[in-house]
C-alpha positions in Angstrom: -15.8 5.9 -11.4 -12.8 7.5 -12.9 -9.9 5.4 -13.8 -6.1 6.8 -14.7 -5.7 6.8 -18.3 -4.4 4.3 -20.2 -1.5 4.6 -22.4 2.0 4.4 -22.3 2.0 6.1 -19.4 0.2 3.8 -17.2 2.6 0.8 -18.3 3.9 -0.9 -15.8 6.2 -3.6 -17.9 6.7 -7.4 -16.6 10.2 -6.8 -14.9 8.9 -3.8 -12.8 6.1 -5.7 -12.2 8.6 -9.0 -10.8 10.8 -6.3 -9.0 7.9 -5.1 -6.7 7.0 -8.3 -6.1 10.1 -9.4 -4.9 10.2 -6.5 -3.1 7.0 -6.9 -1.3 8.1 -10.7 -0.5 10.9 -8.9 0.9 9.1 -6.4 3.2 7.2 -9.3 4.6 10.3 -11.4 5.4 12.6 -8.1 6.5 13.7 -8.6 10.1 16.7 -5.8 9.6 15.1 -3.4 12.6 13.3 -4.1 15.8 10.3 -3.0 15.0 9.7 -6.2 13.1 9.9 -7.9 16.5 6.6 -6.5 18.1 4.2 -6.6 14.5 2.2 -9.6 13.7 2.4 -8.6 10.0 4.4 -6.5 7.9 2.5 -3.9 5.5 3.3 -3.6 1.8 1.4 -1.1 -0.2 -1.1 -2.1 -2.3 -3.1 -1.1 -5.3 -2.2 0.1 -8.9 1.6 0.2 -8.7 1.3 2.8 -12.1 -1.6 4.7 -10.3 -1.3 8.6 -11.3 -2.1 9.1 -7.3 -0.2 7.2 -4.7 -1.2 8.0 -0.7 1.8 7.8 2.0 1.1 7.1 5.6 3.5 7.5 8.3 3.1 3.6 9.6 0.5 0.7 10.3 -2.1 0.6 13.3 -3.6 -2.1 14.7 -6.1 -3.5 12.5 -3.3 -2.8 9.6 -0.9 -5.3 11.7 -3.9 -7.6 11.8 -4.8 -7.5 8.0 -0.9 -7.3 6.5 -3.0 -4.6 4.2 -2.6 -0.7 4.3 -5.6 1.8 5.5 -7.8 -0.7 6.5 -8.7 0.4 10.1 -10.8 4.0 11.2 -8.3 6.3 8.6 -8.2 3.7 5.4 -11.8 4.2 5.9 -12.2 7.6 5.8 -9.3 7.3 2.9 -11.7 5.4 0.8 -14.7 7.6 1.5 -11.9 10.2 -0.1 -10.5 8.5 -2.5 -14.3 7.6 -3.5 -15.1 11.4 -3.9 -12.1 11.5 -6.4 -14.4 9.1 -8.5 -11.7 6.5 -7.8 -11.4 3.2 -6.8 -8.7 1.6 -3.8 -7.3 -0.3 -6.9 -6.9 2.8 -9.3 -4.6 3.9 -6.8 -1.4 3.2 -4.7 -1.5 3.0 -1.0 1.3 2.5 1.9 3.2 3.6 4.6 6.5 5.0 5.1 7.2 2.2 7.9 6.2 -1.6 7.3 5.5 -2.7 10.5 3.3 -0.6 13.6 5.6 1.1 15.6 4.9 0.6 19.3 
């Protein structure tokens, strides 16, 4: 398996590291549109917040509203089949959706 290369680059320092956290505890608290209304979970990314690739989906399904975890349903499988052909790993990259919570 490939991994992203280490280095400077790849850094991802202690207060960015607290920032997306608080950010993530954020996502999964927000209540700001009505969307949040109909979800059972909201959907932060996950993975290597560094990662050299990051994938962007449009919003969760169902089995992502189930989980609370990105690309986990019939697409995050074929993503992982991709991302496995990369000769990377789910964790060596950066996964999430544009919207945190399945739209109707």
């Amino acid at each position: 398996m490939r991994t992203a290369p280490a280095g400077p680059v790849r850094e991802v320092d202690e207060e960015k590291q607290r920032v997306l956290r608080v950010l993530e505890e954020k996502i999964l608290r927000c209540t700001l549109c009505p969307l949040s209304q109909g979800r059972t979970r909201a959907v932060p990314g996950e993975g290597d917040y560094s990662a050299p690739l990051m994938f962007v989906g449009e919003g969760p399904g169902a089995d992502e509203d189930i989980q609370g975890r990105p690309f986990v349903g019939r697409a995050g499988q074929l993503l992982t089949r991709i991302i496995s052909a990369m000769n990377y790993r789910r964790q060596d990259v950066y996964i999430t959706n544009v919207v945190k919570c399945r739209p109707p």
